[in-house]
C-alpha positions in Angstrom: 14.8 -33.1 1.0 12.7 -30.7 -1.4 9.4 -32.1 -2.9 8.1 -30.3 -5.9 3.8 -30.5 -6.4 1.9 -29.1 -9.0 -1.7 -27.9 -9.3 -2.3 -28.5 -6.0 -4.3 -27.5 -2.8 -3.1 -26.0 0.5 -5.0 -28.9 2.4 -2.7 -31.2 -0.1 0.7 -29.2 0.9 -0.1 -29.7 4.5 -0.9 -33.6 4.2 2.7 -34.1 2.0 4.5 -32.1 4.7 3.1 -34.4 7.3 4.3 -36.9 5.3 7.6 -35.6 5.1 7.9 -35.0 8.5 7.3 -38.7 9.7 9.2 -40.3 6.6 12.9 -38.1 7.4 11.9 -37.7 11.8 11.7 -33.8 11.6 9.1 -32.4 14.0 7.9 -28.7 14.3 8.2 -29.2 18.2 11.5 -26.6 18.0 9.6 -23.9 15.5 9.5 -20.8 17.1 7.3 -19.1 14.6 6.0 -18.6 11.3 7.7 -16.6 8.8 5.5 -14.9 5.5 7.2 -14.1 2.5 5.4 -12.5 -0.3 7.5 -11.6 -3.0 6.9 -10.5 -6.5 10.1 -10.8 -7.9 13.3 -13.2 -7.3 12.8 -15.4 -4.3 16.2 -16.6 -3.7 17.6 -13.9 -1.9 14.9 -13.3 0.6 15.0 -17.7 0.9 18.4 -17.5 1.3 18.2 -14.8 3.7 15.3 -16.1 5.9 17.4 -20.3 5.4 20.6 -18.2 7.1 18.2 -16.6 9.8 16.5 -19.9 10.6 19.4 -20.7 12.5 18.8 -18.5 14.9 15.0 -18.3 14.9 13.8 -21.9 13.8 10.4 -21.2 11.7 7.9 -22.4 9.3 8.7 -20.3 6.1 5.6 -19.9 4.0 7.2 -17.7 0.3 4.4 -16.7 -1.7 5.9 -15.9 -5.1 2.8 -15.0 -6.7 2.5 -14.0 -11.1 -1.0 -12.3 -10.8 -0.5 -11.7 -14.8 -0.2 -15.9 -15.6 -3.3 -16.2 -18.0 -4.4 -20.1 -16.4 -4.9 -19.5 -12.2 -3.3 -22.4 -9.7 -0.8 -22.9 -7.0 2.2 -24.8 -7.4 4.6 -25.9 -4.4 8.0 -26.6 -3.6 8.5 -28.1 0.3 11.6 -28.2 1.6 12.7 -29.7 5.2 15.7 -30.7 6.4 19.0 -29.7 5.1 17.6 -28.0 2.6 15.5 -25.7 4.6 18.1 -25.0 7.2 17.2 -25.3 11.0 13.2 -25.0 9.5 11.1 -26.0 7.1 10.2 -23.9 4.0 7.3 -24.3 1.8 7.2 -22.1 -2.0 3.8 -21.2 -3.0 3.4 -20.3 -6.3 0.4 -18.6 -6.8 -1.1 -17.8 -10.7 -4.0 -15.7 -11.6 -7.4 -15.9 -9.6 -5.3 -17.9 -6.8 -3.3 -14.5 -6.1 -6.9 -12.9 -4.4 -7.2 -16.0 -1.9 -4.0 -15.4 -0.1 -5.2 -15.7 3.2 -6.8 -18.9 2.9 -4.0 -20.5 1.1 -1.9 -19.9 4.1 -4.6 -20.4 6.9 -4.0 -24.5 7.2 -0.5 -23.9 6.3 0.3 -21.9 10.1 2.5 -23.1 12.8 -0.7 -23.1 15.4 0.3 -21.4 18.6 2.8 -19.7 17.1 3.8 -15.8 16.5 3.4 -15.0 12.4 5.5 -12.7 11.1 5.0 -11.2 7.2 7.4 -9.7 5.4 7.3 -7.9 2.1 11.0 -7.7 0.5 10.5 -5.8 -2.4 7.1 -4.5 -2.4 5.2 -2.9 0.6 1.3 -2.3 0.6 -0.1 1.1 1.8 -1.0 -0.1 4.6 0.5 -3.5 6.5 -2.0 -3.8 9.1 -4.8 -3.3 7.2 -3.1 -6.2 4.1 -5.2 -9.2 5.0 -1.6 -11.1 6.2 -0.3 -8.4 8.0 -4.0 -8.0 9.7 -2.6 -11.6 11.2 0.5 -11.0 12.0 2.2 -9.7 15.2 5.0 -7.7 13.1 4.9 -6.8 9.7 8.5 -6.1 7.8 9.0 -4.1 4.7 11.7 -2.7 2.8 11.4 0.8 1.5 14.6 1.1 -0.1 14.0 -2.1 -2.4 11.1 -0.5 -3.6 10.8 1.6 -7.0 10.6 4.6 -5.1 11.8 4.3 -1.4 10.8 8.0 -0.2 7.2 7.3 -1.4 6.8 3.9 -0.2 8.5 5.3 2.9 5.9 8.0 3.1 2.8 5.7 2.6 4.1 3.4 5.0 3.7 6.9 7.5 0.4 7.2 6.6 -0.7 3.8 7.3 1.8 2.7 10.3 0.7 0.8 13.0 2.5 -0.9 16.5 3.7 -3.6 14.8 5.2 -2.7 11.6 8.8 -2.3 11.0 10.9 -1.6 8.1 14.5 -2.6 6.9 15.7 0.7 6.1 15.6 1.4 10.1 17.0 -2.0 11.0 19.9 -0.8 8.8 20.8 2.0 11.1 21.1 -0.2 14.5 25.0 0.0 14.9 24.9 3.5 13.3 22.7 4.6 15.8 24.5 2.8 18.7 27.9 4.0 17.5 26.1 8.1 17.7 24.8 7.5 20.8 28.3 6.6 22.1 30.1 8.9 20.2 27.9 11.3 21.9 28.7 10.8 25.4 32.3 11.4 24.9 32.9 14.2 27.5 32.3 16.8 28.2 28.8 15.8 27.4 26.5 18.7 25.6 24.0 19.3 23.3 25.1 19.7 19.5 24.3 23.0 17.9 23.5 21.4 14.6 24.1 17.7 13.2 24.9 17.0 9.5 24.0 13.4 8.3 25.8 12.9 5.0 24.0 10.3 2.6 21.4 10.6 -0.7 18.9 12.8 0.5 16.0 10.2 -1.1 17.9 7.1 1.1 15.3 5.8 3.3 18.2 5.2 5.8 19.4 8.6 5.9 15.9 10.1 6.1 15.1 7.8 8.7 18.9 8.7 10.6 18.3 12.7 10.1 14.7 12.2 11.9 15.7 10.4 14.7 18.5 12.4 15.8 16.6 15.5 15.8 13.6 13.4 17.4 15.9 12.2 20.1 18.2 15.4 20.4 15.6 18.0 19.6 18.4 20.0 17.2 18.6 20.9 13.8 20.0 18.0 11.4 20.4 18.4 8.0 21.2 16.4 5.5 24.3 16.5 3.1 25.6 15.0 0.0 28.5 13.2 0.8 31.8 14.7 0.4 34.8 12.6 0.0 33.1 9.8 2.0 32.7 6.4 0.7 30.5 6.5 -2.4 29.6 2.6 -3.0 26.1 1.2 -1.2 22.7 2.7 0.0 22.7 4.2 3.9 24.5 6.9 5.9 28.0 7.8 4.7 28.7 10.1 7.9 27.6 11.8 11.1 28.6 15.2 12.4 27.9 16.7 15.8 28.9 20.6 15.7 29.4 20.9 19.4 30.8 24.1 21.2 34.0 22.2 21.7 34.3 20.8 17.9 32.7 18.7 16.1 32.4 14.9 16.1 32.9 13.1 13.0 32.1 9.4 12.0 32.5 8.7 8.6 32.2 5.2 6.4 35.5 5.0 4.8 34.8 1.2 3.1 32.4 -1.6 3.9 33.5 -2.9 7.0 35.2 0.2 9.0 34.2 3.8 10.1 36.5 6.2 11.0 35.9 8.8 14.2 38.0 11.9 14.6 36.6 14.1 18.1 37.3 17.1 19.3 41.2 17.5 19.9 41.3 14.3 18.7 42.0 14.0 14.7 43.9 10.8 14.8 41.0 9.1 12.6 40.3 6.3 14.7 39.2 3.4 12.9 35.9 2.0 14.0 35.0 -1.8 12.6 31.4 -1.7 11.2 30.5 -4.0 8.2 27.4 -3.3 6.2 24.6 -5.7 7.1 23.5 -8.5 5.3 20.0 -9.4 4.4 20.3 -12.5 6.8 21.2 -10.1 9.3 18.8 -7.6 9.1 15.9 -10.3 9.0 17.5 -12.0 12.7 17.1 -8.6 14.1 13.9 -8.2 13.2 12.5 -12.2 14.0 14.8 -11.5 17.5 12.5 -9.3 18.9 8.5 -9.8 18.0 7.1 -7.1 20.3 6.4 -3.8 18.3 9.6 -1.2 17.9 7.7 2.2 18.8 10.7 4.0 18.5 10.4 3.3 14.8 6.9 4.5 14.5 7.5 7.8 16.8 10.8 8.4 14.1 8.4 7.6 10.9 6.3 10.7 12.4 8.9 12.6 13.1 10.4 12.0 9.6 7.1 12.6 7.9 4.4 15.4 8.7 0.8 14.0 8.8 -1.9 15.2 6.9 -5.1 16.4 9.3 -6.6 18.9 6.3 -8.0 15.9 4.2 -8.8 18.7 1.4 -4.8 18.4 0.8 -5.2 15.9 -1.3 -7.6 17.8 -3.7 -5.3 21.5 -3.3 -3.2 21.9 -6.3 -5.3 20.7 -9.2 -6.9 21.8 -12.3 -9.6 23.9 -11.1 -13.0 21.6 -12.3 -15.2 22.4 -15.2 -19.1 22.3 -16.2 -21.4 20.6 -18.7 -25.1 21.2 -18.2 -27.3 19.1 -20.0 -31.3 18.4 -20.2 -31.8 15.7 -18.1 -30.1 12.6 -16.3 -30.4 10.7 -19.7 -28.2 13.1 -21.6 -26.0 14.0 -19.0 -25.5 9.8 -18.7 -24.6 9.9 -22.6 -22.1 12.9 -22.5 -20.2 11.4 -19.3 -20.1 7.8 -21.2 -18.7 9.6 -24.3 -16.1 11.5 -22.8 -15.1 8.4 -20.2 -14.9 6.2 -23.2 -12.6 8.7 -25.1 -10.7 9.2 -22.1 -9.9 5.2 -21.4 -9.4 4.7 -25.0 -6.7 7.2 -24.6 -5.0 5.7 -21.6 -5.3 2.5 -23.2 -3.2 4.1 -25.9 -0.1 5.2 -23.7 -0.3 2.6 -21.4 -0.8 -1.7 -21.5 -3.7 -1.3 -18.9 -6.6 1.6 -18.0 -8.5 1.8 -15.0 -11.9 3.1 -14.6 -13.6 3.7 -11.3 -17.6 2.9 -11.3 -20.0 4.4 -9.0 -23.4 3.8 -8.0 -26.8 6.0 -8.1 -29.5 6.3 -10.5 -27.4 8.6 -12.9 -24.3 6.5 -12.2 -26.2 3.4 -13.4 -27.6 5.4 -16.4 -23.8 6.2 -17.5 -22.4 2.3 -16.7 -25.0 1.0 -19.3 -24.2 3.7 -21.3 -20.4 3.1 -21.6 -20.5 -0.6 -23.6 -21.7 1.1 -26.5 -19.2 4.7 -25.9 -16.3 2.2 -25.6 -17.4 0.1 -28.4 -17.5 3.8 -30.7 -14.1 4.8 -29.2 -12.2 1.7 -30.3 -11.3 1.1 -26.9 -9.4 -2.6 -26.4 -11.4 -4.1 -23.1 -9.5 -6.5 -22.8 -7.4 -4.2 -21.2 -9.8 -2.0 -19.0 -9.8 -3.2 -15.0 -13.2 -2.1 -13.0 -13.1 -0.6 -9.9 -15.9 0.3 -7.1 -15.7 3.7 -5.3 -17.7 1.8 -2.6 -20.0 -0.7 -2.1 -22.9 -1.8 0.5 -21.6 -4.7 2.7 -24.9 -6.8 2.2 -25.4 -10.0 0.3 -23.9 -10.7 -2.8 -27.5 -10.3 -5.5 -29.0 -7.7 -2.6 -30.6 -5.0 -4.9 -28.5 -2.6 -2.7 -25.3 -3.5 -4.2 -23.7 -0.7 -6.7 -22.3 -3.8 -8.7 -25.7 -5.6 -8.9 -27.1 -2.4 -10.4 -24.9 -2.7 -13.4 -24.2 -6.7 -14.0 -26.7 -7.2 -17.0 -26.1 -3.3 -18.3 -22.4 -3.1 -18.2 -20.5 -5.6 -17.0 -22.2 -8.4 -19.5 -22.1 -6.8 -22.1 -18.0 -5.7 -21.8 -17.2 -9.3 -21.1 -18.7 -10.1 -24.2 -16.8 -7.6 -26.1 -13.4 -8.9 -24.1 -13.3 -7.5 -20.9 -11.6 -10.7 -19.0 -13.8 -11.6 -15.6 -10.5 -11.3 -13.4 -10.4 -7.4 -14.3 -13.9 -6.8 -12.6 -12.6 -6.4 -9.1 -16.1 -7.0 -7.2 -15.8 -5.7 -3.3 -16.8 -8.5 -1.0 -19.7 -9.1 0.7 -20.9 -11.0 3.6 -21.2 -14.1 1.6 -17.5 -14.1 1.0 -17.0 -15.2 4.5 -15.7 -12.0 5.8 -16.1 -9.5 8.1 -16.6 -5.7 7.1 -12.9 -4.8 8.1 -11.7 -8.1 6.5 -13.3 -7.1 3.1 -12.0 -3.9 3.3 -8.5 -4.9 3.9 -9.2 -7.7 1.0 -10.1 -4.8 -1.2 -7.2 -2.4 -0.3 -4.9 -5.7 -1.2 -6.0 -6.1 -4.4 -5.9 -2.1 -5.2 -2.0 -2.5 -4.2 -1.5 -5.4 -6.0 -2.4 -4.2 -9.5 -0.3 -1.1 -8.4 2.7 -3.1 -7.3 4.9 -1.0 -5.2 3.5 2.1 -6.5 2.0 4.3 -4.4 -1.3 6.2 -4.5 -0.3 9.8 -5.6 -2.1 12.9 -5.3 0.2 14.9 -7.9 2.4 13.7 -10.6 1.4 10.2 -11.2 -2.0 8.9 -11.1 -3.5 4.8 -10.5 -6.7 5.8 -12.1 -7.4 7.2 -15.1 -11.2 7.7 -14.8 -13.1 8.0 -11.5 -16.9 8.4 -11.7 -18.7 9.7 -8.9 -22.5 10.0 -7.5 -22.9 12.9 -5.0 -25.9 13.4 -2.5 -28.1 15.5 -1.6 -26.0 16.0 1.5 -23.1 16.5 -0.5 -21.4 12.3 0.2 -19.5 10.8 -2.5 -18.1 7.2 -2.5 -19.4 6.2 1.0 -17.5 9.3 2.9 -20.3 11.3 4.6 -20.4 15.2 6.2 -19.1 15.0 9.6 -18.7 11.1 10.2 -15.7 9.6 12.1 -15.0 6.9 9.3 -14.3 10.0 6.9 -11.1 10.6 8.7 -9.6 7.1 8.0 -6.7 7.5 5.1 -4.1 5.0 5.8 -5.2 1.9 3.8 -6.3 2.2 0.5 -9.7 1.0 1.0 -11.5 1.2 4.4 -14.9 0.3 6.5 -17.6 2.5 7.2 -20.2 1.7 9.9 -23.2 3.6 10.9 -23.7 5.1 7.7 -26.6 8.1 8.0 -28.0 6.4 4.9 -28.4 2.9 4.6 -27.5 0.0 4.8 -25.1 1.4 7.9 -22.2 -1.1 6.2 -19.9 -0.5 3.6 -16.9 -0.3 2.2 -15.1 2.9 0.7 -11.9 3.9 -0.8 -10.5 7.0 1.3 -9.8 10.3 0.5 -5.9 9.9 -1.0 -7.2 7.4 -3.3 -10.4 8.7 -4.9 -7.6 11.7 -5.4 -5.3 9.1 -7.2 -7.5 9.6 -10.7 -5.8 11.4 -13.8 -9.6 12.3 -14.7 -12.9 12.8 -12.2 -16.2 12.7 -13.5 -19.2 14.0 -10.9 -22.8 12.7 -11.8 -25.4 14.7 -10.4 -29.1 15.0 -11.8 -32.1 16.1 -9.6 -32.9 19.3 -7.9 -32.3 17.9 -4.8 -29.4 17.8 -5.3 -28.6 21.3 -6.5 -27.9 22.6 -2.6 -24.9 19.9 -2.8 -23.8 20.8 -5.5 -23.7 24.6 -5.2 -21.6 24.0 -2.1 -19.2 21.8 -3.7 -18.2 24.3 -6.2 -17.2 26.3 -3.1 -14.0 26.0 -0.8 -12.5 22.4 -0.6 -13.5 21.4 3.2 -14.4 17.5 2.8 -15.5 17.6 6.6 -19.1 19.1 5.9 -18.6 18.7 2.4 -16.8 15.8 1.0 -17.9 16.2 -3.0 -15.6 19.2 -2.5 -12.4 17.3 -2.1 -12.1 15.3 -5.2 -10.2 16.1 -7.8 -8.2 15.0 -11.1 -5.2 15.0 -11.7 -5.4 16.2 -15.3 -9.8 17.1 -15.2 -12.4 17.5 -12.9 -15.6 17.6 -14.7 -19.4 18.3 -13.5 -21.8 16.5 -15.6 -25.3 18.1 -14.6 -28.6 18.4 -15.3 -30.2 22.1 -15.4 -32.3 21.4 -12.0 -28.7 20.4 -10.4 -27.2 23.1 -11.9 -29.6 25.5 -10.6 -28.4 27.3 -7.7 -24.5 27.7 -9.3 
């Protein structure tokens, strides 16, 4: 039975399926748990591969197929129990515009209660899935690296922000490989390999993944090949070698559904049965066992070196430039000018620009400035999206807020030129019902959303293309201060700071490998107090005692001072 509303309510969804339930005699007594989808492209393969695995693990399946670019917001949803949602119960939500930011609380009274949640990204993967505001709920979190526009990098980020929980298709892929090695293995007499050769496309998730975990687990060299007369059709590993003292032990994909093993003295090409995986497959694997798979995570680290030097994110850059100016007026008009040339250039190249505000008294001086620089420029706001650096977590009007600073100067008058109200992405506050690590992982959603699958990048591509930045006279910028624990956090892409030395002591910041995700930086400084700060800055890149040191463009980093900043350079 599938019933189709529209312009509806989650409260409404949950009342029809109620009703649904009592009119055909399904019951949700046999539901083992509940099963997230968020897609942002076709649903009917993950549906079809979550209706298939349903008959195995009986769940709620929640699909969010979400079109953040629909220009009218409201949820649509399709409920399907019975035979048409296999040995569960499905229910599509889709999700236009404003709707998209609420995810949480669409699903909320939709949740199997009691249950086990588990979210899964098919084709997408935020930066962090612990810290996404569904994954913070869930017991595992799923993604898919190799669906992805760029597996390695998704792969990567995924590294950076991995937690006990999380899980990923590209390993799940690699379960009979990796059972098939560790037999092939034992075959006597038992030693250690003096190198292993995984043959596969050296930016396959799969084979990255396979090459780490056999030198993880054997503590060898493994390097990887391109395959060489193996079977060429289909992502994964094509073939294993173990270079022993006695010979070498070969498993090699020949088609879809066999492998064939020659071992030493043994050439006869034994023929192994192995099909590729299906989707449906992979997911039942995954739902069949809820408690975290370390083994993946200690592999991801393995595969992956982790960055402790927070300065590498800033290494490698244009070295930054100076403009000293009279006062915190003029240096306010220069940075607006060159901003505003700079987004009307992005907006140029690209269908959308993104520009990073900052608080301060200069930073406010160059936000009101910028209506009127954009306005000169010909820049199309309808097309600009305005991002915080950080924000104090107090109430929503509190004079303490960076955004409430520039509401009448800046953000008025853009809307009035264009500038649609959905592209101001406000961090939370208190008011929005959430706690300081909630709004921070609601923050670090939206980032990834308007990114899609992209990830943050140091070098070669950039989210931003203008970031603006306040520094102090202790050399902070954003809300990352000299020597303080929450400065270390990097794996989601927006994070919570507490016991700020300044305060309020709440707030939320973006972390060091995204304020490094701008094509162009822009520093803000006026005020010999702060001239100390800034002298140090333009020294070695060491964010611990001095974060405004480890920021940079991608294309420019540029200083905008006042001569009593600028004094002690």
């Amino acid at each position: 039975m599938i019933t189709t509303l529209t312009d509806t309510t989650a409260s409404a969804i949950d009342k029809k399926m109620i009703e649904m339930r009592e009119t055909f005699g399904a019951n949700t007594i046999g539901r083992v748990l509940t099963l997230i989808i968020i897609s942002t492209g076709d649903v009917e393969d993950p549906l079809e591969a979550a209706v298939r695995a349903s008959h195995e693990h009986p769940a709620r399946v929640l699909v969010l197929d979400v079109d953040p670019e629909a220009e009218a917001s409201g949820l649509d949803a399709e409920i399907r129990v019975g035979r048409d949602a296999g040995a569960g119960e499905i229910v599509i939500l889709r999700a236009r515009g404003d709707i998209m930011y609420s995810l949480d609380t669409l699903v909320m009274a939709l949740l199997l209660p009691d249950a086990p949640i588990v979210t899964w990204w098919p084709e997408s993967a935020p930066s962090s899935p612990v810290h996404d505001v569904l994954g913070s709920m869930s017991q595992r979190r799923i993604t898919d690296a190799a669906a992805c526009s760029s597996p390695l990098a998704t792969l990567k980020r995924l590294r950076r922000g991995y937690a006990s929980g999380d899980s990923d298709l590209s390993w799940s892929r690699l379960t009979r490989w990796r059972g098939l090695v560790a037999s092939a293995y034992e075959v006597p007499p038992i030693s250690t390999p003096k190198l292993v050769e995984v043959s596969g496309s050296a930016e396959d998730p799969s084979v990255v993944l396979m090459a780490a975990w056999l030198e993880h687990t054997l503590g060898v060299d493994v390097r990887t090949v391109e395959p060489a007369g193996e079977v060429s059709e289909g992502p994964s590993v094509r073939g294993v070698r173990l270079h022993r003292e006695d010979g070498t032990i070969e498993l090699v994909r020949t088609s879809d559904d066999s492998i064939v093993m020659n071992l030493p003295g043994d050439q006869s090409g034994q023929h192994v049965t192995m099909p590729r995986r299906t989707l449906s497959e992979l997911l039942s694997e995954e739902l069949r066992r809820l408690n975290p798979d370390e083994v993946y995570g200690e592999v991801l680290a393995s595969a992956f070196s982790g960055i402790d030097d927070f300065g590498t994110y800033a290494r490698g850059k244009p070295e930054a430039t100076d403009r000293v100016l009279e006062d915190a007026s003029t240096v306010a008009t220069a940075a607006a000018e060159a901003v505003a040339s700079q987004l009307a250039d992005a907006l140029a190249q690209r269908q959308a620009a993104h520009l990073v505000v900052t608080g301060g008294s200069v930073g406010t001086k160059t936000a009101a400035a910028l209506p009127g620089a954009l306005s000169s420029a010909g820049a199309d706001v309808s097309r600009l999206h305005i991002w915080w650096g950080d924000e104090r977590f107090v109430d929503t009007d509190s004079s303490d807020r960076n955004e409430v600073a520039v509401r009448s100067s800046f953000l008025e008058p853009l809307q009035e030129a264009g500038l649609p109200a959905r592209n101001i992405h406000v961090m939370p506050s208190p008011a929005d019902g959430m706690s300081l690590d909630e709004a921070a992982a609601w923050y670090g959603q939206q980032l990834d959303q308007a990114g899609g699958d992209e990830p943050f990048r140091t070098r070669g591509r950039a989210f931003f293309d203008v970031l603006l930045l306040g520094v102090g006279p202790d050399g902070h910028v954003a809300s990352l201060f000299p020597e303080h624990p929450d400065q270390r956090q990097a794996g989601a892409s927006a994070v919570a700071v507490t016991n700020s030395p300044k305060p309020p002591p709440e707030r939320i910041s973006l972390p060091w490998p995204v304020l490094n995700s701008s094509r162009h930086v822009a520093f803000l400084v006026a005020g010999g107090d702060k001239a100390e700060a800034v002298a140090r800055a333009h020294g070695e890149i060491d964010p611990w005692p001095v974060p405004a040191s480890a920021v940079r463009g991608l294309e420019s980093t540029t200083w905008f001072l006042d001569s009593a900043a600028a004094e002690k350079l």
